[in-house]
N, CA, C, O and CB atoms as a CASP TS submission, in Angstrom:
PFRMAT TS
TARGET T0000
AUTHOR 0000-0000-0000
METHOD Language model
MODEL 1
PARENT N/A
ATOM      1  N   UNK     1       0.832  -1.214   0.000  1.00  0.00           N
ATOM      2  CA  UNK     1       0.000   0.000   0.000  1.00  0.00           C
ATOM      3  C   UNK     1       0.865   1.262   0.000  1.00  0.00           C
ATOM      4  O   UNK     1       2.095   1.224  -0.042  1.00  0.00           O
ATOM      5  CB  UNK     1      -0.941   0.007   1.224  1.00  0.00           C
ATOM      6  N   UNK     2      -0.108   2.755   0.067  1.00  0.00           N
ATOM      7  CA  UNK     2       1.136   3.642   0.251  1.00  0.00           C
ATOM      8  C   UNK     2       1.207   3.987   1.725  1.00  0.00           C
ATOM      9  O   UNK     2       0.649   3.647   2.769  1.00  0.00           O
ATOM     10  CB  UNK     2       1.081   5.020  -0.655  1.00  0.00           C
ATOM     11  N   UNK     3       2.231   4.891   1.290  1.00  0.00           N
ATOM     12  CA  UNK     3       2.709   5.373   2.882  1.00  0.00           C
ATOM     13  C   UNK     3       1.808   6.019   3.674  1.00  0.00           C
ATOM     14  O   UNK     3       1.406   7.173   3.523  1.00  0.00           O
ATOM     15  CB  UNK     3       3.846   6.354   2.925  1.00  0.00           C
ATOM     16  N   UNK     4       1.384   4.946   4.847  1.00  0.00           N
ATOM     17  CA  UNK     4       0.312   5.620   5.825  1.00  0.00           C
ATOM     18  C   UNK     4      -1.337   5.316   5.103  1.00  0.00           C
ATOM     19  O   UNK     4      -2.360   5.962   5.332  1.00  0.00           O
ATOM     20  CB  UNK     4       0.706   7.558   5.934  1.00  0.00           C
ATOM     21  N   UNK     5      -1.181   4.181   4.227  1.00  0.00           N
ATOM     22  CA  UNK     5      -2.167   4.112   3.765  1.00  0.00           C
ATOM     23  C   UNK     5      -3.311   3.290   4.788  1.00  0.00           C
ATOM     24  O   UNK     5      -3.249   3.422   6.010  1.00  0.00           O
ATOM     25  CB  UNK     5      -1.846   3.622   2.524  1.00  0.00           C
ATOM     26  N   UNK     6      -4.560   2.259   3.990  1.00  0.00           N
ATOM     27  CA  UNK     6      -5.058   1.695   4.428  1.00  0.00           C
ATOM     28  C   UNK     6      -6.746   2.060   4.058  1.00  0.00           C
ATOM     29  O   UNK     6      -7.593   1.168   4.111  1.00  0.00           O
ATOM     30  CB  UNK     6      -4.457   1.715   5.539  1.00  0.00           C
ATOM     31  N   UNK     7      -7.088   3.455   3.688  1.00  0.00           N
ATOM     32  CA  UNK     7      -8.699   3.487   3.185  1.00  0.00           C
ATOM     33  C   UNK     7      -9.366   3.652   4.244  1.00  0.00           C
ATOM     34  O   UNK     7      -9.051   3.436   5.414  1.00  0.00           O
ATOM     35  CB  UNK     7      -9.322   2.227   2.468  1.00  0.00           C
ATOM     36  N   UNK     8     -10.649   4.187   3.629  1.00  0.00           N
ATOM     37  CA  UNK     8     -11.842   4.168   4.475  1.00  0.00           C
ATOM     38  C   UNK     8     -12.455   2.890   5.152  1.00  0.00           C
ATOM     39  O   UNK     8     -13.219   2.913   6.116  1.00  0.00           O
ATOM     40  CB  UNK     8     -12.810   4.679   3.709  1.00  0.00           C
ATOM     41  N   UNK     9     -11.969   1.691   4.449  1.00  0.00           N
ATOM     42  CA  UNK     9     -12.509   0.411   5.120  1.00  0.00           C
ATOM     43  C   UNK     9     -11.247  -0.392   5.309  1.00  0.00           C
ATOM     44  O   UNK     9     -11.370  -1.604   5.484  1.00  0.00           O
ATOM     45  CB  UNK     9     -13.670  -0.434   4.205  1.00  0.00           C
ATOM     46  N   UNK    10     -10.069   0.142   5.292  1.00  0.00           N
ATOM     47  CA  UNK    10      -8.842  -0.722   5.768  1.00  0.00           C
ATOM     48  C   UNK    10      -9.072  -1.909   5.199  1.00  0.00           C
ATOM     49  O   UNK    10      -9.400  -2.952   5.765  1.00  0.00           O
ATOM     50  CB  UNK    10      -8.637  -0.914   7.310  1.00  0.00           C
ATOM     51  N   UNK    11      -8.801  -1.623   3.501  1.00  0.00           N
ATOM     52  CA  UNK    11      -8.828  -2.882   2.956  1.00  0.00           C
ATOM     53  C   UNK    11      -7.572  -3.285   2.950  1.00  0.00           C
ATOM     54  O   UNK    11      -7.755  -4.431   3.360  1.00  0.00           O
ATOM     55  CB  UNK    11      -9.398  -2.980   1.723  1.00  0.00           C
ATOM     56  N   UNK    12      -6.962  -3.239   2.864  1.00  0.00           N
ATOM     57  CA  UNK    12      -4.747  -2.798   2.812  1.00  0.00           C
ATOM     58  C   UNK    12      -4.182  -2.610   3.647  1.00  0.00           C
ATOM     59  O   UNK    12      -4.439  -1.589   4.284  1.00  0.00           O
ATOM     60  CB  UNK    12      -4.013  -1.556   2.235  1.00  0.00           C
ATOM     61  N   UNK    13      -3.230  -3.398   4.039  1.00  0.00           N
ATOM     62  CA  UNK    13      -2.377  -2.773   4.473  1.00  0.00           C
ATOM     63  C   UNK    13      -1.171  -1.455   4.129  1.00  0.00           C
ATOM     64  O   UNK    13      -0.718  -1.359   2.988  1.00  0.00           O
ATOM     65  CB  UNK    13      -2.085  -3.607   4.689  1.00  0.00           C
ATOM     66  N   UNK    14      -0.784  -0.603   5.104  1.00  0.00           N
ATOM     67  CA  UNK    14      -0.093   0.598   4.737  1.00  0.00           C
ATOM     68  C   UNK    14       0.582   0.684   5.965  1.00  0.00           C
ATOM     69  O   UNK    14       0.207   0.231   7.047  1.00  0.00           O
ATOM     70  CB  UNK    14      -0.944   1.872   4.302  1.00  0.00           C
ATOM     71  N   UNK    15       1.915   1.487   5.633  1.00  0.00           N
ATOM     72  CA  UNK    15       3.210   1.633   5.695  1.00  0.00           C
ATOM     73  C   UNK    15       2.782   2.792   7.139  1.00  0.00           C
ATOM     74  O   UNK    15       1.768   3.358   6.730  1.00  0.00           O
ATOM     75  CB  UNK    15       4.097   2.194   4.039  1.00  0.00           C
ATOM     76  N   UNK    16       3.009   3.194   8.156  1.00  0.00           N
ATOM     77  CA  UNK    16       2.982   4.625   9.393  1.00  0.00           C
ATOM     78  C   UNK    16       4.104   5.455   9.448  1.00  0.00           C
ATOM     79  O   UNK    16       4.134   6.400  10.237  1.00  0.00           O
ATOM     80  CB  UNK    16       2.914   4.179  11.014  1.00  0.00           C
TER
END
């Protein structure tokens, strides 16, 4: 995912 990602429903993982 990108950096600090993750979405409105935290489909993904992302990077903090």
């Amino acid at each position: 995912g990108k950096a600090g990602g993750g979405g409105k429903r935290r489909g993904k993982p992302g990077k903090k």
